[in-house]
C-alpha positions in Angstrom: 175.0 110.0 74.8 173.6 111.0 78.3 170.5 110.7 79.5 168.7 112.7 82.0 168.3 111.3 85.2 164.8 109.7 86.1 162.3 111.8 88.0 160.7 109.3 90.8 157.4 110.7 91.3 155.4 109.6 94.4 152.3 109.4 94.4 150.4 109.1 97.6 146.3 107.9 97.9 144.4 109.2 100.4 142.3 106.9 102.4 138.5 107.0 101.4 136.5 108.4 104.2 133.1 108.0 104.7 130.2 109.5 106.9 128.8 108.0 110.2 125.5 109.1 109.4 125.7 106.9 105.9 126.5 103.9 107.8 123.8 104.0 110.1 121.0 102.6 108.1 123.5 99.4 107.4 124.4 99.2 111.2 120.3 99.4 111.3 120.3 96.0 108.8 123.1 94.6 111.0 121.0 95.2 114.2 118.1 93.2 112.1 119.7 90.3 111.5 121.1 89.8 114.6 117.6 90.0 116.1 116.4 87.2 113.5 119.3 84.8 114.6 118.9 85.9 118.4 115.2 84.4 117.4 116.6 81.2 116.5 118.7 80.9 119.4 115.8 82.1 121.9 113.4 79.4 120.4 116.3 76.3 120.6 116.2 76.8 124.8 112.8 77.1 124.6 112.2 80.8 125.5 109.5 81.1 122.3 107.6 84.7 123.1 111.2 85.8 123.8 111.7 84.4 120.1 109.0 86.4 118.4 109.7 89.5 120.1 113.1 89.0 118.6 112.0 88.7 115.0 109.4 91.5 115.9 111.9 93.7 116.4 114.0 92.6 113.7 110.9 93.9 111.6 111.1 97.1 113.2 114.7 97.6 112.5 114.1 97.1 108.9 111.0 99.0 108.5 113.8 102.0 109.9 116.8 101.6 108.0 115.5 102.1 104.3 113.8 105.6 105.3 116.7 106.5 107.5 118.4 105.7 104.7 116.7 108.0 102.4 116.8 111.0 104.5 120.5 110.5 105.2 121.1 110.3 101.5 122.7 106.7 102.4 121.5 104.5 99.7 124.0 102.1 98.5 123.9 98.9 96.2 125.7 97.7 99.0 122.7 98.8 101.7 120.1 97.2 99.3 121.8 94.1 98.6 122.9 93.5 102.7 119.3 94.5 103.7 117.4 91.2 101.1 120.1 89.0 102.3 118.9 90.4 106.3 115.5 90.1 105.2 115.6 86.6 103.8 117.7 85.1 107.5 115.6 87.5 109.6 111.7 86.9 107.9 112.5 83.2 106.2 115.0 81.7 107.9 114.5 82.3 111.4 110.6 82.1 111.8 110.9 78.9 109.9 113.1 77.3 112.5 111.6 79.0 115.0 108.1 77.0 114.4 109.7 74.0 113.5 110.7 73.5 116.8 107.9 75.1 118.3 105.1 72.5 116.5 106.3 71.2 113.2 108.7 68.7 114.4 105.9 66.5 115.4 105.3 65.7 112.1 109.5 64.9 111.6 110.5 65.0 107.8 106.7 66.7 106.5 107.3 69.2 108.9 110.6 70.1 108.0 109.7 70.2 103.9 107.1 72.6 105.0 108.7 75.3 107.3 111.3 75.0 104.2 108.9 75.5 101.7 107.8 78.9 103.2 112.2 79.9 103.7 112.1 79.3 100.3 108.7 81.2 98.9 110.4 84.5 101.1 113.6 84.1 98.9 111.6 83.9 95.9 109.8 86.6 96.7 113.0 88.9 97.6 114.4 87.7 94.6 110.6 89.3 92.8 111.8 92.4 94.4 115.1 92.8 93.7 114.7 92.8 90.4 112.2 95.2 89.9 114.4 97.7 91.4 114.5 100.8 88.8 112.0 99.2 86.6 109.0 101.4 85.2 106.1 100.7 86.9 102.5 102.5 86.5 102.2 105.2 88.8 99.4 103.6 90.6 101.7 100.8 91.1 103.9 102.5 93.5 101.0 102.5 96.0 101.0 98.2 96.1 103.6 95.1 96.6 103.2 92.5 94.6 102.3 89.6 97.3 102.7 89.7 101.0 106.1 91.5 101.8 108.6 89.6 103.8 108.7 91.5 107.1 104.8 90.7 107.0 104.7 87.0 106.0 107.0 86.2 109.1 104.3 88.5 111.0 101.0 86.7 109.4 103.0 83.0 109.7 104.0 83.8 113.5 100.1 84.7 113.9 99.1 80.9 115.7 101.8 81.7 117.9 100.3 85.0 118.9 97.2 83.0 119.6 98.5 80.2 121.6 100.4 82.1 123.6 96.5 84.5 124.4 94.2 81.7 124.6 96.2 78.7 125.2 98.6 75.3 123.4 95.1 73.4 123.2 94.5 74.1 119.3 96.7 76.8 117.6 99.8 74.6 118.0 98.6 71.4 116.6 101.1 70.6 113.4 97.8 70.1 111.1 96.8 73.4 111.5 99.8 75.0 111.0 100.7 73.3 108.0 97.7 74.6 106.4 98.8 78.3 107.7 102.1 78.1 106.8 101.4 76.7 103.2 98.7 79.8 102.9 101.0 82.2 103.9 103.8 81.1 101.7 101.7 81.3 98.8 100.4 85.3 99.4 104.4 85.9 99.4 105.0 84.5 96.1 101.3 85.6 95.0 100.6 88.3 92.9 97.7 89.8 95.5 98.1 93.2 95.6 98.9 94.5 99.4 98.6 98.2 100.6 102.0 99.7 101.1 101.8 102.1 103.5 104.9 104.0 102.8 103.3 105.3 99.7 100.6 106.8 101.0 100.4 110.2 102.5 98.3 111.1 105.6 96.2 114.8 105.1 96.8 117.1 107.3 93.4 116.6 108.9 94.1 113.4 110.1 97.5 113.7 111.7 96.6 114.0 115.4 94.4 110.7 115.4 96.8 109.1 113.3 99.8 109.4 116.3 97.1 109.4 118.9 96.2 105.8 117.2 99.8 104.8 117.4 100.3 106.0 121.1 97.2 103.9 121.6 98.3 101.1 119.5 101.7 101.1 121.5 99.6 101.8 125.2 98.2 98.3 124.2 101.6 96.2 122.6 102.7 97.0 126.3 99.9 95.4 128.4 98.4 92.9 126.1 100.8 92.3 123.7 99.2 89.0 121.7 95.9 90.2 121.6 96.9 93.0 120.1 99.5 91.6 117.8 96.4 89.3 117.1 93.8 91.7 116.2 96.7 93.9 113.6 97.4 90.5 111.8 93.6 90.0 111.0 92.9 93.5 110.0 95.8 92.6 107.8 94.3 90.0 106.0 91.2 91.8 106.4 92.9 94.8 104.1 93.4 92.1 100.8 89.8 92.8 99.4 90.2 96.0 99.4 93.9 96.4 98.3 93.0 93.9 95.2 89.5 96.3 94.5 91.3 99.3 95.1 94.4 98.5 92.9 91.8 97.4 90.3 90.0 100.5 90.0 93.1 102.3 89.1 94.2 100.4 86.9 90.8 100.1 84.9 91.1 104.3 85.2 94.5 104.5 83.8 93.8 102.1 81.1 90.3 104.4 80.3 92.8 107.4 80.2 95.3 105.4 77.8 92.6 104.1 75.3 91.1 107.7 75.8 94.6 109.4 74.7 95.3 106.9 72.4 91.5 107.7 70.2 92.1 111.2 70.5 95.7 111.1 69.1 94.6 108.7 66.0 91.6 111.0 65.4 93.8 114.3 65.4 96.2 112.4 63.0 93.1 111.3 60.9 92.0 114.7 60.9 95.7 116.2 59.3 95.0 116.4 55.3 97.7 113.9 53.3 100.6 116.3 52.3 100.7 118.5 55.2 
């Protein structure tokens, strides 16, 4: 009996293509973490405010590339897991280093445990925030992090630095006091303080012009006295924790009022339905 001859069928795949424009927040990441490790390298010849500017604008870059990100419609699982591992080199890693050369080695093996005690409280606390990605949270929530964020610990832990290099090496670079620092800091990152996070909030319509004419200003100074300034926005910083911690308490004491106050009226309404019905 004959058979029929074989058909060969080819089938040809078409490359996947994607968008520029989606790629651009993780080129943004990229850009970050180059910046971080640029810091290292600055601080290991010496060149320290070149250093901090480095991881300054590392923290710029990745302040950018989530909200680029989200009006590009470029979110990825790829984009969020490349921008923790960015954030943990570029905000734990680097400034670490950084300050261990920069003071901490004077005190040799202490000074290295401590510097890595803060590398590892920032992967803790990206690790904290990676998995609370698409939980539930309260709506009031969404207005808070839970602890210092990481771009702002390697901010608040640089902040000596910022000091010594307005008013002089004589005290702010001593080991003993940075130890202290560097301990407090790594503990608001893994804390559960409640900080302000600004991208939640919206600015009224009212307050628009002096809120870019306080940025020009902000910027007018970052150009001409850079440490002071970078100074004075890491105390105001610290300054905000009251208030984010009373602030965050209030609603949550209101939205547990409201629940309680749902949950009476509900019971009393099913109190109130005769049996049978």
């Amino acid at each position: 009996m004959l058979r029929p001859p074989r058909m060969r069928v080819r089938v040809r795949v078409q490359p996947m293509h994607f968008s520029f424009n989606r790629m651009i927040p993780n080129i943004l990441t990229l850009l970050a973490l180059c910046a971080g490790m640029t810091g290292i390298r600055l601080a290991i010849v010496g060149k320290f405010e070149a250093a901090v500017v480095a991881i300054i604008v590392a923290g710029v870059l990745d302040g950018l590339d989530g909200r680029i990100a989200r009006l590009l419609k470029g979110t990825s699982v790829f984009g969020a897991q490349l921008d923790s591992l960015s954030d943990f080199v570029s905000f734990g890693v680097a400034p670490a280093v950084i300050l261990y050369i920069w003071t901490m080695e004077q005190f040799h093996g202490f000074g290295w445990a401590v510097v890595l005690i803060f590398a590892v409280c920032c992967g803790l606390r990206l690790a904290r925030f990676n998995t609370q990605l698409g939980q539930e949270l309260p709506p009031y929530a969404y207005h808070f992090f839970t602890g210092v964020p990481a771009p702002a610990g390697a901010g608040l832990v640089m902040v000596p630095m910022f000091a010594a290099f307005e008013f002089g090496d004589t005290f702010f670079r001593t080991p003993t006091f940075n130890t202290l620092w560097i301990l407090a800091v790594a503990g608001l990152m893994v804390s559960r303080v409640p900080t302000f996070a600004l991208k939640r909030f919206h600015v009224p319509s009212e307050w628009v012009l002096p809120t870019l004419l306080g940025i020009g200003a902000l910027a007018a100074f970052l150009t001409t006295e850079p440490w002071a300034t970078l100074l004075v926005v890491g105390v105001i910083y610290i300054g905000s924790f009251p208030f984010s911690i009373r602030y965050y308490r209030k609603l949550k004491r209101t939205a547990d009022d409201m629940r309680a106050a749902t949950m009476r009226v509900a019971t009393a309404a099913g109190a109130a339905v005769p049996p049978g019905k």
